[in-house]
Each structure stands twice: as C-alpha cells, then as structure tokens.
C-alpha positions as CSV (number, residue, x, y, z in Angstrom):
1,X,-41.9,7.2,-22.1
2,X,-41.3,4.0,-22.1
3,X,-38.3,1.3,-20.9
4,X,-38.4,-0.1,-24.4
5,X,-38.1,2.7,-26.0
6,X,-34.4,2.2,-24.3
7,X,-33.7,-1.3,-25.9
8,X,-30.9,-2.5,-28.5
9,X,-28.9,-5.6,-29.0
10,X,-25.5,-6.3,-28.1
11,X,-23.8,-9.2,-29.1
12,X,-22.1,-11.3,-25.7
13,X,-19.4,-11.0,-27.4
14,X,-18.8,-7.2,-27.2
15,X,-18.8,-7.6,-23.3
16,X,-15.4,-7.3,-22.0
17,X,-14.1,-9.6,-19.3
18,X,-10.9,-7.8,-18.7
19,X,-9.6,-4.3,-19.0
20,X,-7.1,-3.1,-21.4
21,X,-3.5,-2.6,-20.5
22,X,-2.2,0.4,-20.5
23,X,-5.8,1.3,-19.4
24,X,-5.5,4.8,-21.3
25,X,-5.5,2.7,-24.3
26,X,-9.2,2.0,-24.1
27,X,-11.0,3.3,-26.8
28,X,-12.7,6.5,-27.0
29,X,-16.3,7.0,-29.1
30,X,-16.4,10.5,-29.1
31,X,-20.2,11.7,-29.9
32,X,-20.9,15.1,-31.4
33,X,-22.3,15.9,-34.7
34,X,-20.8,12.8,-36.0
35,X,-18.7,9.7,-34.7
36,X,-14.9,10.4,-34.5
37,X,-13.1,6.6,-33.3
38,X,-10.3,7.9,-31.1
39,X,-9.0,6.2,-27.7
40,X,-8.7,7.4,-24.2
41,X,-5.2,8.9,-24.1
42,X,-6.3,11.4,-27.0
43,X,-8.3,13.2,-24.4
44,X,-4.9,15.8,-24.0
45,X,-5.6,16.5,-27.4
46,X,-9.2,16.7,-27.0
47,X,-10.3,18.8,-24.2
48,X,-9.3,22.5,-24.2
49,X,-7.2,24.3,-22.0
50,X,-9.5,25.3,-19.1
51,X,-11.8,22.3,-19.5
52,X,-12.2,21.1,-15.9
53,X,-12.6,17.4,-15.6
54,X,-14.7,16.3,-12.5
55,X,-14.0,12.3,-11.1
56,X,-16.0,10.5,-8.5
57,X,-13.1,9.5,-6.0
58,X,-15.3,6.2,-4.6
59,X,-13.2,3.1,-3.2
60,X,-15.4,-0.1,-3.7
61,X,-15.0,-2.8,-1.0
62,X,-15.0,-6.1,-1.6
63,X,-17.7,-6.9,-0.3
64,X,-18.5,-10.1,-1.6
65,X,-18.3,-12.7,0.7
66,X,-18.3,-16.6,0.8
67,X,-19.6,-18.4,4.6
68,X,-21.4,-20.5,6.2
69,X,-23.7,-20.7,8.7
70,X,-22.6,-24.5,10.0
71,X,-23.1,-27.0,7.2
72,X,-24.9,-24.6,4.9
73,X,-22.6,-22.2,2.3
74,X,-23.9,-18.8,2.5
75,X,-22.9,-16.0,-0.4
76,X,-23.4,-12.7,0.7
77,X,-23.0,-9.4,-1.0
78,X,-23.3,-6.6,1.3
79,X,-24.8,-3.5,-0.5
80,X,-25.3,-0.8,2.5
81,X,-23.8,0.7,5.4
82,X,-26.7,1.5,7.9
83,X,-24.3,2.7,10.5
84,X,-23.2,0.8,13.5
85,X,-21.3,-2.3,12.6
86,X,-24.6,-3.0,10.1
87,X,-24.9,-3.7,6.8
88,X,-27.8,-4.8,4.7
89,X,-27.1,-7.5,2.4
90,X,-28.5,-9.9,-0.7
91,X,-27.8,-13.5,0.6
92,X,-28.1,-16.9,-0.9
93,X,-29.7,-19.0,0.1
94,X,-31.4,-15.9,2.2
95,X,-34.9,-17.6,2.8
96,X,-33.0,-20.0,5.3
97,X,-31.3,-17.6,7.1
98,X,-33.2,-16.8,10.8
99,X,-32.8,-13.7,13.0
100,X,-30.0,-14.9,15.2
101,X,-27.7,-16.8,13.2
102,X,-24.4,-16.4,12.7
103,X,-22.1,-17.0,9.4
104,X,-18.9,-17.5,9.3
105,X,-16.4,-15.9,6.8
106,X,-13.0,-17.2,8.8
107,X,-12.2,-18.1,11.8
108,X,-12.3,-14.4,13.0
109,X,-14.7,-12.7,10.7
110,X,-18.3,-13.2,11.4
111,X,-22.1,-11.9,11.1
112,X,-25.0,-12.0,12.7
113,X,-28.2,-12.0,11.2
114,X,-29.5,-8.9,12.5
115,X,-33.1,-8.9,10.9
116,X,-35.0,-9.7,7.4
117,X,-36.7,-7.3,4.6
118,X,-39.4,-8.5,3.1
119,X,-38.4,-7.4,0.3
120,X,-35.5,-10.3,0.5
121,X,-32.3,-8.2,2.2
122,X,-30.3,-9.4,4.7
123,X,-29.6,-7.2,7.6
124,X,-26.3,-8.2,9.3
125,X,-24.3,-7.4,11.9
126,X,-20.5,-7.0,12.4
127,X,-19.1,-6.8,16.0
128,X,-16.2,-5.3,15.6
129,X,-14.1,-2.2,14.7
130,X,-15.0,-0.2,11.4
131,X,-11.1,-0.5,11.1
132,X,-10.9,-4.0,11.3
133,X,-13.9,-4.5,9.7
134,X,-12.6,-3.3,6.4
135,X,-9.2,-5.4,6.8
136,X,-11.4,-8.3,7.0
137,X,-12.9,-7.9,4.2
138,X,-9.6,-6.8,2.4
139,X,-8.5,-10.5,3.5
140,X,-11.8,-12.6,2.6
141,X,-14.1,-10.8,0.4
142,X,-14.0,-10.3,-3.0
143,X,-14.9,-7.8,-5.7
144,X,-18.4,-7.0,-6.4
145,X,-18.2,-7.8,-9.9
146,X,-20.9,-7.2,-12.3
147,X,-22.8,-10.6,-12.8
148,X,-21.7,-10.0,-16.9
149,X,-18.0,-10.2,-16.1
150,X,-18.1,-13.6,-15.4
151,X,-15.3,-15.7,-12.9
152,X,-15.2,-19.3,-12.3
153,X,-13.3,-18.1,-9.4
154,X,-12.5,-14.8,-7.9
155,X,-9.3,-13.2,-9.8
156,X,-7.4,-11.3,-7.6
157,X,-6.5,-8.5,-9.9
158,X,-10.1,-7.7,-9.4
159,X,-8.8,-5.9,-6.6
160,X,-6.7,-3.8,-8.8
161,X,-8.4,-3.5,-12.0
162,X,-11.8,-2.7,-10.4
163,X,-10.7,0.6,-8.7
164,X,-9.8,3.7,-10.3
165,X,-6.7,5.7,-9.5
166,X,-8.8,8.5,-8.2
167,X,-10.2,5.8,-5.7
168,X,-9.6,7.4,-2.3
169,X,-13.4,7.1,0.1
170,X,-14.2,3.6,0.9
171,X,-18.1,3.1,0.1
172,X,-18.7,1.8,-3.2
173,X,-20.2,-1.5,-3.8
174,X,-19.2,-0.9,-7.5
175,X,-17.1,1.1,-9.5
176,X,-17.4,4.6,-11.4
177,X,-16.4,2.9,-14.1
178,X,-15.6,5.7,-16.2
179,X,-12.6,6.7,-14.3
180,X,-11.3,3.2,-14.5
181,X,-9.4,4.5,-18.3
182,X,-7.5,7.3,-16.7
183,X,-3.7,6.9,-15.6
184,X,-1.1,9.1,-13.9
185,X,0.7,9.5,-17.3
186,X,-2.9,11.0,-18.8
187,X,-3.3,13.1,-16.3
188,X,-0.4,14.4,-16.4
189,X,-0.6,15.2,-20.1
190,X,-4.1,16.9,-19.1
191,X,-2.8,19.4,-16.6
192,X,0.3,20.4,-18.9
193,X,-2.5,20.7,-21.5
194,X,-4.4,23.3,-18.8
195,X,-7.2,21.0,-18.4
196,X,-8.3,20.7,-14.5
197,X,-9.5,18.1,-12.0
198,X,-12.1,18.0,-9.2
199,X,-13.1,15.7,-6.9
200,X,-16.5,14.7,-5.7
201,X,-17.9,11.5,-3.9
202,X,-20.5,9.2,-5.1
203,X,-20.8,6.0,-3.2
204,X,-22.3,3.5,-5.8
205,X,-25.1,1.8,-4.5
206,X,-27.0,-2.0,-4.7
207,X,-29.5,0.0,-7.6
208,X,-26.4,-0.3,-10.0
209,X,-27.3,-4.1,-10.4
210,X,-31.0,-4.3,-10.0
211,X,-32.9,-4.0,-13.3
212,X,-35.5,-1.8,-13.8
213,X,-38.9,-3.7,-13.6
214,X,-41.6,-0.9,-14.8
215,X,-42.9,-0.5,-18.3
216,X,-43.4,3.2,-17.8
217,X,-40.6,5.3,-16.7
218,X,-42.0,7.3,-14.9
219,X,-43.1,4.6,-12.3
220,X,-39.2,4.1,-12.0
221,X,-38.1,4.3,-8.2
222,X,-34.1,5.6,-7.9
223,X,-32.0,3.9,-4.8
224,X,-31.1,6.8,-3.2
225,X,-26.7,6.8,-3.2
226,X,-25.0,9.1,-0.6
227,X,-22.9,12.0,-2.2
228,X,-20.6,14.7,-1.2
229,X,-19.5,17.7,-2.9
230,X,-17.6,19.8,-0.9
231,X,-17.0,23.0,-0.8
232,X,-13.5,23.6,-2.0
233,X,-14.9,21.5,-5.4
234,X,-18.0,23.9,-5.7
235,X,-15.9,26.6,-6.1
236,X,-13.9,25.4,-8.5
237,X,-16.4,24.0,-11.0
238,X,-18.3,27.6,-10.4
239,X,-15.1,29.5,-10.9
240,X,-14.1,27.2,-14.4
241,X,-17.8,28.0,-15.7
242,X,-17.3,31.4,-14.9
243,X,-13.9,31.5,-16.9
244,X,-15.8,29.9,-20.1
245,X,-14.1,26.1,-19.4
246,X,-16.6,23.4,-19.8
247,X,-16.9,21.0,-17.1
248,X,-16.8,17.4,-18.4
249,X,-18.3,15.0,-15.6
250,X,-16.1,11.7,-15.8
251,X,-19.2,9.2,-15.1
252,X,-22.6,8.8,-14.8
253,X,-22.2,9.3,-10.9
254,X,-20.6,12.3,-11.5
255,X,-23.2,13.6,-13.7
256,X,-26.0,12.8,-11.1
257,X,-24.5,14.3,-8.6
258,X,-23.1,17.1,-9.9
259,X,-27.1,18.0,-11.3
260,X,-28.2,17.2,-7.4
261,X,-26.1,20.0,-6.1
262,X,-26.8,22.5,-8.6
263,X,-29.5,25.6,-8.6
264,X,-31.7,26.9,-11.5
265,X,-28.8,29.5,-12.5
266,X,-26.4,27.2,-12.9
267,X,-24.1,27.6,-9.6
268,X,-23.1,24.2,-7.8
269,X,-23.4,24.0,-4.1
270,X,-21.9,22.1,-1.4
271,X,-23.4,18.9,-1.0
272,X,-23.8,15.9,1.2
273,X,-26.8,13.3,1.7
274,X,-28.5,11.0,-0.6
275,X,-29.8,11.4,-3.8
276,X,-32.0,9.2,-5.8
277,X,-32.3,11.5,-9.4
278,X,-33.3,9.8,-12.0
279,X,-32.6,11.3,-15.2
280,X,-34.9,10.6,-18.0
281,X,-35.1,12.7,-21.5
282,X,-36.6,16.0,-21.5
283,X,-34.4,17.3,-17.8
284,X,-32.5,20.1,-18.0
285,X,-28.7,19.5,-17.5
286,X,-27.9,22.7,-15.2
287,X,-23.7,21.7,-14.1
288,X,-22.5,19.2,-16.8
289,X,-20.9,20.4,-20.3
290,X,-19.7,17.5,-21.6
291,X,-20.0,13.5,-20.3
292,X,-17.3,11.0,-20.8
293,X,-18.9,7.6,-19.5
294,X,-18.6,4.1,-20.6
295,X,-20.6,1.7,-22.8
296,X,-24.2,0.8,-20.5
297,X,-26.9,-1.7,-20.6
298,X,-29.9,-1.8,-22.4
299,X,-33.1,-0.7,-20.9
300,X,-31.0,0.1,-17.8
301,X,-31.3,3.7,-16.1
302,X,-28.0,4.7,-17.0
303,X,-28.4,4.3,-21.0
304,X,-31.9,6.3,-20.1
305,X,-29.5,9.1,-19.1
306,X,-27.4,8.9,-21.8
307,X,-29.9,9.5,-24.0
308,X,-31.0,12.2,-22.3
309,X,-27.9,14.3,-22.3
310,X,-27.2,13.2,-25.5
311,X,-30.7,12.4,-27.3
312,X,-32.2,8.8,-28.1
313,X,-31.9,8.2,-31.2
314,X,-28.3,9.7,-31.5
315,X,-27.0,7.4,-28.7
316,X,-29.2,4.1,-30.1
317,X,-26.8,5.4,-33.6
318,X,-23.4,5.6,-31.8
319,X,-24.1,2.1,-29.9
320,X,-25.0,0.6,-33.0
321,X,-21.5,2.5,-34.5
322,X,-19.5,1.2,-31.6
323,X,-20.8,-2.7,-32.0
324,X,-20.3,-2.3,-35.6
325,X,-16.3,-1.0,-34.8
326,X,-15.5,-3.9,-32.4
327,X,-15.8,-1.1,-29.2
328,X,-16.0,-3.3,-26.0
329,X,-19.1,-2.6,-24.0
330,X,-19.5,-2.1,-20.1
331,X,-17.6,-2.1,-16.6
332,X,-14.4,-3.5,-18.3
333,X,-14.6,-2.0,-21.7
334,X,-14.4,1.3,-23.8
335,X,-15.8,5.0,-23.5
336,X,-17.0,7.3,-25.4
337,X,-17.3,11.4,-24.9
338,X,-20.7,13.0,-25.2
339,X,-21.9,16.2,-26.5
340,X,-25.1,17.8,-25.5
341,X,-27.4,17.1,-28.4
342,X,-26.9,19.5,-30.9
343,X,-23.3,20.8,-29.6
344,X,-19.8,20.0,-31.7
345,X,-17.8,17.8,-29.7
C-alpha cells in the first residue's frame, strides 16, 4: 500500500488557528453507516451507559525555546528526554552549532551542546535540577505548536489552550489533541450518564511533526513514544469489556497504545516502555471499540490509521463531508467519532 493512496485536499482555509470557546462546542463528525453532523457536548447523549472512555493524561512542555549562542539567535525545539539533564533537540541554525557551546535562553537558563546526530539533532545538556528545569521552561519556552497553526509571535494562551484538562504527566512535546474538546461540565454529564473514564500515558513524540518520506508503507519507520498503562486502568478497561461497554479510546495515542498493551484474546495488560506501532489497514484492532480523534493530515500516519479502523474510502468520504460542512481540520479544530467499518455508530 501506498502513501498516496492516503492523499486528499484540504483547503488552508479549513485549518483552525484557534480553538473554540466553550471547547465542548467543537463539532463532532460522527462516522458510522452514514454521517450524522453533531458537536462534542452531544457525546452524553451519544455514548451508552457503560461505555468507558479512555484519555491520554500527557502534559506538553513548552519546549520551544529562543537563544543565543553570543551573537548568533538559536531556535531550539527540544523533542526527547534522554535522561540526565539531556535532551535531544532540532536547532536552527544547527549546522553551526559545535560540541561545546553554550546557548543562552536567560540569564539563568542555559545549554550545552552535548553532541551532534548526523541525522541533524541536537543533543543538549541542562545542568540543573529536573525541578527547575521545568520552571525554566515554564518562564522562557513556548508551546510546541504545529508549524500549520501559525504565530507571528508566541500567544500566551498557547499555554492554556494547548493542554487538555486531563493533562497531568509532564512529557509531551505535543498534544493529544483529541482530549483538547472535553470540559469538566462534559464530563460530568458523562458520568451521570454511566459512561466511565481511564487514564493512560502517552508522551507524544518529535515523529508527530516529521512527514513520512517513503512511497511504500511498509518501508515506514515509527518513532518509538514511551507509554504507560497501569495496572489499576487494565483492569478497568478488562472489567468494562467484560460487562458488554465499549471502550472508546479518546485519541490516536490512546488507540496505539491501548493496541500495544493488549494480547490476541483481547485482555489489556500493564504497560510501560516505548512503542513504535504503526497502524496501517488490514491490523486487527484487539482493545479499541470506538475512536473519537480529531481531523489529521494527509498522507500523514495518523489519517493511515484512521483509515484503518475505519476503512479508506469511508474516511477519504467523511473528510470530503466535513470540508464540504465548514468542519475545522487539525490540532485546533473539530472531531469526529469513528465506528469500526461496518458497525452502527
């Protein structure tokens, strides 16, 4: 199969640049065996009593950071935590960084170029508590925003609007974007309605920006992400299966790993390490019932999944459905909810 097999066209106008406010009142494409135009706060109504909703409870950093190292303004994105006050990074201008050299963020907050990946990274070093570490950046970075969402300078509701309410595990270098529509009020209106909520972990990684650059996707490579699903949450996705609820994963981090923890019969296990599924049509979805996930890219791995929970050709129709409606595509924009292929919503 091929990445162009993945492709459709999207207007720049259907990208949102802001989230709605309340942010329940996003739109909701729900996809079954037809299109029903609905929005996010009908999911009380939706979901059944004993439908168990499962978030990714991520915090991104803001990790994006301006310095310089003397005269020269570095930008700096730092993508992964390799342990001990390191990170590894995508810098500009990185080809004049040298082994050695140290940028400045503040007058307190500074790096150290640790060493350089071939491949273009940036390995730096931060000499000081992982506590103060993430005050710094707090203070001086900003939001990792999607290169689509487009500043001419940082917006500090960023901080805010970027992060869901679920947001709890510092990690992320971007956001489960599918949780950013859900609101204390919602939820609410969900548990009264007997619908559940579980917890995993899913640190988004640097491969949520970088394109895919095969033809074939097979010869796709995943960045492995790190993910925990513990053991309390196990049980209760096994025990809601059991019971005949449906477990809808909020995300496609959810969905992947949610389908890394579970076994041939069905049962999720405690998790925690890296995984680096890729999801392509034809795998078998073993843990996730339902997906409600937000408006992706085209030719990106995460429409590729998509359109294998959901089938190709239905998903290529309700894209084509939602840019015909006015839906507002990607990090900032609307959702939809997704049946299996060939299941009611």
């Amino acid at each position: 199969m091929r990445l162009d097999d993945f492709d459709f066209d999207l207007p720049r106008e259907a990208i949102a640049q802001h989230p709605v406010t309340p942010r329940d009142s996003a739109r909701l494409l729900v996809v079954g065996d037809g299109f029903a135009d609905r929005y996010v706060r009908d999911l009380a109504d939706i979901l059944q009593s004993g439908d168990l909703l499962v978030v990714n409870d991520t915090r991104v950093l803001p990790v994006r950071l301006a310095g310089k190292r003397g005269d020269v303004s570095v930008s700096v994105t730092l993508h992964t935590d390799t342990g001990n006050g390191c990170w590894r990074a995508f810098a500009k201008p990185g080809r004049r960084l040298r082994v050695g050299d140290r940028v400045d963020f503040s007058d307190d907050f500074f790096a150290t170029v640790d060493a350089k990946d071939p491949s273009g990274d940036i390995l730096m070093r931060f000499d000081m508590p992982q506590h103060e570490f993430v005050a710094a950046l707090q203070q001086h970075g900003a939001m990792p925003l999607p290169p689509y969402i487009r500043r001419a300078k940082f917006k500090g509701g960023d901080l805010t609007d970027y992060q869901t309410m679920f947001a709890e595990k510092n990690g992320a270098i971007a956001a489960p974007t599918a949780g950013l529509h859900f609101t204390p009020d919602l939820m609410q209106r969900l548990a009264e309605r007997g619908v559940g909520c579980a917890r995993l972990t899913l640190h988004v990684g640097a491969g949520t920006f970088l394109p895919v650059k095969v033809d074939a996707l097979k010869d796709h490579r995943m960045h492995a992400e790190y993910g925990i699903v513990d053991a309390d949450t196990a049980a209760t996705i096994n025990a809601a299966r059991t019971a005949g609820g449906r477990i809808v994963a909020v995300g496609t981090t959810s969905v992947r790993l949610l389908e890394s923890a579970v076994d041939e019969n069905g049962v999720v296990h405690p998790f925690e390490g890296d995984t680096s599924l890729f999801i392509t049509p034809g795998f078998r979805f073993r843990a996730v019932d339902r997906m409600m996930t937000n408006f992706h890219l085209p030719k990106s791995t995460l429409f590729v999944l998509v359109s294998a929970f959901a089938g190709r050709e239905r998903m290529r129709a309700a894209y084509a459905h939602a840019v015909e409606s006015g839906y507002r595509f990607y990090s900032y924009g609307d959702a939809c909810l997704l049946s299996p292929e060939g299941a009611d919503a």
